[in-house]
C-alpha positions in Angstrom: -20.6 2.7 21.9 -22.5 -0.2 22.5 -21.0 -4.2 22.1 -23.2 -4.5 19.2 -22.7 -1.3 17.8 -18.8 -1.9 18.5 -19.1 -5.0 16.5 -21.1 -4.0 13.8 -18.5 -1.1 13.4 -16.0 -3.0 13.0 -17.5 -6.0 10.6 -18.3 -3.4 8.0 -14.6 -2.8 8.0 -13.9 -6.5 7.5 -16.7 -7.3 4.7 -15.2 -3.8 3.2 -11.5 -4.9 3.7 -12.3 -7.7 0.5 -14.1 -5.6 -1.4 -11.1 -2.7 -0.9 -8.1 -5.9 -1.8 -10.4 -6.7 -5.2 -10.6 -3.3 -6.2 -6.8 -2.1 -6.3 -5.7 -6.0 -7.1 -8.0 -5.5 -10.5 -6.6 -1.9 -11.3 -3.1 -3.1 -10.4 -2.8 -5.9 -13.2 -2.4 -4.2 -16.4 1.1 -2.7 -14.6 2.2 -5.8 -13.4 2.6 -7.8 -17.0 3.3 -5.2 -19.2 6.0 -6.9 -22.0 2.9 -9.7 -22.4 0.3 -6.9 -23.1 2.1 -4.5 -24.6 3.0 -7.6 -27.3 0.0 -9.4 -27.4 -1.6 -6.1 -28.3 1.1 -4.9 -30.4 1.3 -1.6 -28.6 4.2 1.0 -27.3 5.4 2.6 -24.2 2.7 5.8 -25.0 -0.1 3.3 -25.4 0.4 0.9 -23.0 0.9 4.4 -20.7 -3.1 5.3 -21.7 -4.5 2.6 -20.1 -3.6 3.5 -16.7 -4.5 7.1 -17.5 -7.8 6.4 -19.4 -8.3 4.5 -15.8 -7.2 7.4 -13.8 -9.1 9.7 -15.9 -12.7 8.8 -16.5 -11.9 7.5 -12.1 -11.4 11.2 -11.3 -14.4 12.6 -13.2 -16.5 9.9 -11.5 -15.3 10.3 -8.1 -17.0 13.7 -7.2 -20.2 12.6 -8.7 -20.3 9.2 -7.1 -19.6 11.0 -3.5 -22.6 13.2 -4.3 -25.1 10.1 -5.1 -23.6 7.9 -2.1 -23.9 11.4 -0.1 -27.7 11.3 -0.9 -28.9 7.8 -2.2 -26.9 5.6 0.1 -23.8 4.2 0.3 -24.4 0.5 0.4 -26.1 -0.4 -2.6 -23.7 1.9 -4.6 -20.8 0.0 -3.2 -22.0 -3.3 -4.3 -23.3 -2.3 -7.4 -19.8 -0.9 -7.9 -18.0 -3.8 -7.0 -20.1 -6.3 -9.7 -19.8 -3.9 -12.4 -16.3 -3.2 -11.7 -15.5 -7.2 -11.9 -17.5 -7.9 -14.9 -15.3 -5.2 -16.8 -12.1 -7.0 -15.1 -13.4 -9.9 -17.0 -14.1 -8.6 -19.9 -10.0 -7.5 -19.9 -9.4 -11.1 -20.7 -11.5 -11.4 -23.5 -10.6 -8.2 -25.2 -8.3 -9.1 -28.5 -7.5 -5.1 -29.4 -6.1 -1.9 -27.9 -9.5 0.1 -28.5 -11.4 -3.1 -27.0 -8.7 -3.2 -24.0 -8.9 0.4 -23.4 -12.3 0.8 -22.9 -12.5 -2.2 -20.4 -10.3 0.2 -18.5 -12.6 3.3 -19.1 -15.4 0.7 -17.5 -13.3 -0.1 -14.9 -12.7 3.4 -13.7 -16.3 4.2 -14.1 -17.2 1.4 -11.6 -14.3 1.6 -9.0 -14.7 5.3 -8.7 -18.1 4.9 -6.6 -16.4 2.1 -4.1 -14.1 4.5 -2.5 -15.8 7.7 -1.7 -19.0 5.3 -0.5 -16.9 3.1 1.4 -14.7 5.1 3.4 -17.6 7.6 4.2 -19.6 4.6 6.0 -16.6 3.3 7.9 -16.3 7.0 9.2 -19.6 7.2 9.8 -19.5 4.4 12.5 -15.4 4.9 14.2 -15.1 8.3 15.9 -12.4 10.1 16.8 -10.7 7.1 19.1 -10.6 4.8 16.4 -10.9 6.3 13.2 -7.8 6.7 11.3 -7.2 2.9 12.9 -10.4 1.7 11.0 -10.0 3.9 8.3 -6.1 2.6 7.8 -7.3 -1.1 8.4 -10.0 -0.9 5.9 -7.3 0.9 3.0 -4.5 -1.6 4.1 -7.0 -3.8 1.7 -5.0 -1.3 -1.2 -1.7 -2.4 -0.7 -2.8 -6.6 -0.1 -4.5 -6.0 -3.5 -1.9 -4.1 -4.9 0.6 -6.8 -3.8 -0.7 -9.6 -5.1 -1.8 -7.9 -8.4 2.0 -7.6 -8.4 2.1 -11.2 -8.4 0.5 -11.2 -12.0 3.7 -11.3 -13.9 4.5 -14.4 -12.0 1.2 -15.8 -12.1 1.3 -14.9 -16.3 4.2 -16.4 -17.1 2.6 -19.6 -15.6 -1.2 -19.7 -17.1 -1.1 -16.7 -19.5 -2.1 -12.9 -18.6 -5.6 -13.4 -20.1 -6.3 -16.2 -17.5 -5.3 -13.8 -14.4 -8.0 -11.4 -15.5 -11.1 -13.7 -16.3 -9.6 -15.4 -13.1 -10.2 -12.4 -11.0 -13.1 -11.5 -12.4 -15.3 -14.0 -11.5 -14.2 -14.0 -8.2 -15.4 -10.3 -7.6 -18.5 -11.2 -9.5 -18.8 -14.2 -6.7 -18.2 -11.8 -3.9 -20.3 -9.2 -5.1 -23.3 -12.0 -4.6 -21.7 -13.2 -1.3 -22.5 -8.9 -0.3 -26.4 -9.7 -0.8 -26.2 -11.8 2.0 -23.7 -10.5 4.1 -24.0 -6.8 3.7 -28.1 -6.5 3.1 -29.4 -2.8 2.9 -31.8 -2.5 6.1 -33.4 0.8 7.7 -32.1 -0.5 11.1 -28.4 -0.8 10.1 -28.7 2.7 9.5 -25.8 4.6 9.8 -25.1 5.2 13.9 -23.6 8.7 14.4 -24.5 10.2 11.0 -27.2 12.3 13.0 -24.6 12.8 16.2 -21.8 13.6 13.5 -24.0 16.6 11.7 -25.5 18.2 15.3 -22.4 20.4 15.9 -21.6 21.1 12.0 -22.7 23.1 9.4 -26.2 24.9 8.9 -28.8 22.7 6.9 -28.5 22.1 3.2 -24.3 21.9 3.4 -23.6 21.9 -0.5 -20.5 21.7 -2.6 -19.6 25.0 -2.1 -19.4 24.7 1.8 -16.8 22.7 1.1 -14.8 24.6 -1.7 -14.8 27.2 0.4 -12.8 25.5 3.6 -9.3 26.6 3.5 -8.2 23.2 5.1 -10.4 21.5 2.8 -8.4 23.5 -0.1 -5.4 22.6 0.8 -6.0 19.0 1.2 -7.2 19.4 -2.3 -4.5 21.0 -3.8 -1.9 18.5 -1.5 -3.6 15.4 -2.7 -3.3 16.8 -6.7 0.8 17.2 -6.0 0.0 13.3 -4.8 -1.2 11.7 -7.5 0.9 13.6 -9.7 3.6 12.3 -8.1 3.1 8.9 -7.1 1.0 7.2 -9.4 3.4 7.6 -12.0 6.1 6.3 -9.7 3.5 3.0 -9.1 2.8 2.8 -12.6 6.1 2.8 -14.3 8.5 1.0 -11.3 7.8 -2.3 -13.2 9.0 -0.8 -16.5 12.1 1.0 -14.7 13.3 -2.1 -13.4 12.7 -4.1 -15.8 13.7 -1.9 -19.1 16.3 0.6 -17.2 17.5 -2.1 -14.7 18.0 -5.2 -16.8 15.6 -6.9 -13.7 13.3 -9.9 -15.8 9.4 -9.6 -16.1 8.6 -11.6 -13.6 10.9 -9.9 -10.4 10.4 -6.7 -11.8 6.6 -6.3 -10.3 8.4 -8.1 -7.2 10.6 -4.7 -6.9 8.4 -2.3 -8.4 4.9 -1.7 -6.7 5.1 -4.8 -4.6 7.9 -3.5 -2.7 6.2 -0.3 -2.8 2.9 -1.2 -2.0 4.2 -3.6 0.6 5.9 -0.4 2.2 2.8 1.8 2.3 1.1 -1.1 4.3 3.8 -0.7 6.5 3.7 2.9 6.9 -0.3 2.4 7.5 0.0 0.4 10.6 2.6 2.7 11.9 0.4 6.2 10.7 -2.8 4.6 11.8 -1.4 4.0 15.5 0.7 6.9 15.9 -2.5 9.4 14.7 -5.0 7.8 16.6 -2.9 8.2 19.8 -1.7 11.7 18.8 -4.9 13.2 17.6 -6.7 12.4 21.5 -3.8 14.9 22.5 -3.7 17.2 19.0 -6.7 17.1 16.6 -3.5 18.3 14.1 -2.0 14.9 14.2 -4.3 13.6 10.9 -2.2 16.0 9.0 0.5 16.2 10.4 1.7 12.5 10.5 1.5 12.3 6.5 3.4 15.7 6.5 6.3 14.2 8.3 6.1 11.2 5.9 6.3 13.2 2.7 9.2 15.5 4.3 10.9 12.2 4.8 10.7 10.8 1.6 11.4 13.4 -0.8 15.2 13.3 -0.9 14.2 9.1 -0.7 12.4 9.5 -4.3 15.1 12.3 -5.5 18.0 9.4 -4.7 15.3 6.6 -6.2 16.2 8.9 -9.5 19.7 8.9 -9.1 21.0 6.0 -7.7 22.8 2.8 -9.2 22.9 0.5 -6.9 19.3 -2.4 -7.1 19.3 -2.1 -3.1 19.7 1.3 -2.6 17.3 2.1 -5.1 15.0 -0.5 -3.4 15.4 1.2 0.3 14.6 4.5 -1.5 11.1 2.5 -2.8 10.5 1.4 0.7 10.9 4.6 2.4 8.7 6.4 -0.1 5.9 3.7 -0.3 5.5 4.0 3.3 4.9 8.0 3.2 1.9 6.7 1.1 0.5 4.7 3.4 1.3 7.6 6.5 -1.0 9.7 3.7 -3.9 7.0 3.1 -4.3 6.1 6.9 -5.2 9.8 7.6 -6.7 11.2 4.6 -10.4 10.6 5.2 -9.8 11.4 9.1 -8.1 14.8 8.1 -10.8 15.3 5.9 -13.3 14.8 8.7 -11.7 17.8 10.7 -12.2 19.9 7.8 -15.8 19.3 6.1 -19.4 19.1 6.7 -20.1 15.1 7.8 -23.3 15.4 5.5 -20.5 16.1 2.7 -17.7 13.4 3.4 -18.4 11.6 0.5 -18.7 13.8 -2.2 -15.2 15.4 -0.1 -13.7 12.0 -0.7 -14.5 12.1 -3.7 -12.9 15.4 -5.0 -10.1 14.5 -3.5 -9.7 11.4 -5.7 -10.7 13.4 -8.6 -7.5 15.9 -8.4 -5.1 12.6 -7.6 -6.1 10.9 -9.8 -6.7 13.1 -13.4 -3.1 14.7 -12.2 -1.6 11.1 -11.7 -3.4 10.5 -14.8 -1.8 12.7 -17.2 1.7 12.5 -15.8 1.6 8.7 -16.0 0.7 9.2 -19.8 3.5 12.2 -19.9 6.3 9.5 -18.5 5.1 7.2 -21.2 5.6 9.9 -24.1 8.6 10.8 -22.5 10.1 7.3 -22.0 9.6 7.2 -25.8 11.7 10.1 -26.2 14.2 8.3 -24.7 13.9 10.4 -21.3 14.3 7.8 -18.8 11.9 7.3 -15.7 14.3 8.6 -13.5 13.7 12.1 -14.5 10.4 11.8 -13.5 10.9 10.2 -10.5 13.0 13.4 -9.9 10.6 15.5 -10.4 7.8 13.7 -8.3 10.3 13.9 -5.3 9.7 18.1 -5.4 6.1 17.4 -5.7 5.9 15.4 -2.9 8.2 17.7 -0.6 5.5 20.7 -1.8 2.4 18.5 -0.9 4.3 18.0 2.8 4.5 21.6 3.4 0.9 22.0 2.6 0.0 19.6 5.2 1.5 21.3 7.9 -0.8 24.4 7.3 -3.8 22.7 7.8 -5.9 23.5 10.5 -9.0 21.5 12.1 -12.4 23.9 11.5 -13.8 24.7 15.3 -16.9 23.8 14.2 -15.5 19.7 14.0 -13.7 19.9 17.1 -16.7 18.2 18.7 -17.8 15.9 16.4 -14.1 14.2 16.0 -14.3 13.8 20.1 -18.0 12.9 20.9 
């Protein structure tokens, strides 16, 4: 790798790393404030719960699709496109004076964000091979947990100006950075894509389709592990605010602070440590992408059983840290353990899927604690349940095994 190919490599990841911060931050406020929504639009526990699934939802139906067209149309005007779109419906949030109005803000939002990820983390890939991959890979999705940190800083930030102002606030800002992208991250034939060509040599035959890739067994049961995933933890990320706050007797505004902050602030954690430890491993044990997030997840599932059980405000915030750091061992090395498993030409649309089963599951079972809660089932129980969930998605990590046919493209 050339100096300027080195540095153009790594710039994407920075101009990315923003674009990856505004895109969880955005998602991440509704769950931060939800006592000021949930009585500003005179709504329940099952309601307020259907606007992060509605999210999750119509975000996993878009994902595959939006991997397909970055896959074939390109991947940089879909991720600037994405990001304005996304940003003018982040907006739009703040305006909204109903639930049907609020909801499908959120629909719009999923919609948008959903072509960011798979488009993103495909081009990042596409320029770090195997020596630095899961490092640029973790760098560029460390943006995640910044974003969903200080999106945890809404309730704070709304009992000072008002939630309405945090979301026209933010808004325009991604609307301001999405026109800052014309400049800095043009679409020219010669930034094309370095070692997309090198990448397909040793792969699959010519026209690599979806089914090449439904019909990986490592690809499978990545599929199938990230579906246990989102199952399990978005839930947990979703509802932590409302457990400490309604459960715990914690106020509105440390309750985010304790919740996904403290979470989100451990998966960063976990990144840097995954990122390192896989990129080191993996020159020694192509394996290592998998099988670093299956020693996190084997880890923390007693962690999230105990986060169900406990009594104790610090215990039950050392189980949070210990399980939001499994997340980020699992988001430094998904896209890398992907790449061992698929076509290159289908990385995207791979991405993609994988979004689309973690996030429909963590969908519905974000809208099932919801009903539940109402019910009078606390979030405990389901935190209970995730932590089984999350032991079964380690075990299915340590049965994946690199395809042959990638062995050389990971190295080269």
């Amino acid at each position: 790798m050339t100096l300027r190919t080195n540095r153009a490599a790594w710039t994407i990841v920075g101009v990315l790393w923003v674009v990856c911060l505004l895109n969880y931050l955005d998602r991440q406020l509704v769950v931060a404030m939800p006592g000021m929504i949930k009585a500003d639009l005179q709504i329940g526990d099952e309601k307020f719960g259907l606007l992060s699934s509605v999210f999750l939802w119509v975000y996993g139906v878009c994902s595959p699709i939006a991997g397909y067209i970055a896959d074939r149309v390109g991947k940089r005007p879909i991720i600037m496109a994405s990001l304005l779109i996304w940003s003018a419906a982040t907006f739009l949030s703040g305006i909204v004076t109903s639930f049907e109005g609020m909801l499908l803000a959120r629909a719009t939002l999923g919609i948008s964000e959903a072509f960011y990820m798979p488009a993103a983390v495909s081009l990042i890939v596409d320029f770090h091979r195997g020596p630095t991959r899961s490092r640029a890979t973790g760098l560029h999705l460390s943006g995640v947990y910044v974003g969903s940190i200080l999106g945890g800083l809404g309730g704070v930030t709304a009992e000072l100006f008002g939630w309405r102002t945090v979301f026209l606030v933010m808004g325009a800002l991604g609307v301001a950075y999405a026109l800052v992208l014309l400049v800095l991250f043009p679409q020219k034939k010669e930034d094309a894509d370095p070692y997309s060509q090198e990448d397909a040599a040793p792969s699959f035959a010519s026209g690599a389709t979806l089914w090449s890739l439904l019909s990986a067994q490592g690809f499978l049961l990545l599929l199938l592990m990230n579906l246990l995933n989102g199952a399990a933890y978005w839930p947990v990320r979703n509802w932590l605010t409302e457990f400490f706050r309604v459960e715990l007797g914690v106020t509105s505004a440390l309750a985010p602070v304790y919740g996904p902050m403290t979470f989100n602030g451990a998966a960063f954690v976990g990144m840097l440590i995954a990122s390192n430890l896989s990129d080191w491993w993996a020159a020694r044990e192509l394996r290592a992408r998998a099988l670093v997030p299956a020693i996190g997840f084997l880890v923390a599932a007693p962690f999230l059983f105990l986060l169900g059980t406990a009594n104790s405000i610090p215990v039950i915030l050392a189980c949070v840290l210990i399980t939001g750091m499994s997340q980020g061992f699992l988001d430094a090395n998904l896209m890398p353990a992907t790449c061992t498993v698929v076509d290159p030409r289908c990385r995207a649309m791979a991405y993609g899927l994988l979004n689309f089963v973690g996030t429909t599951a963590g969908g519905i079972m974000t809208y099932v604690g919801g009903r539940l809660k109402e019910q009078n089932i606390p979030f405990s129980a389901m935190f209970q349940f995730a932590s089984a969930l999350i032991l079964i998605a380690g075990v299915l990590l340590l049965l994946v095994r690199p395809a042959r046919r990638q062995l050389i493209s990971e190295h080269v």
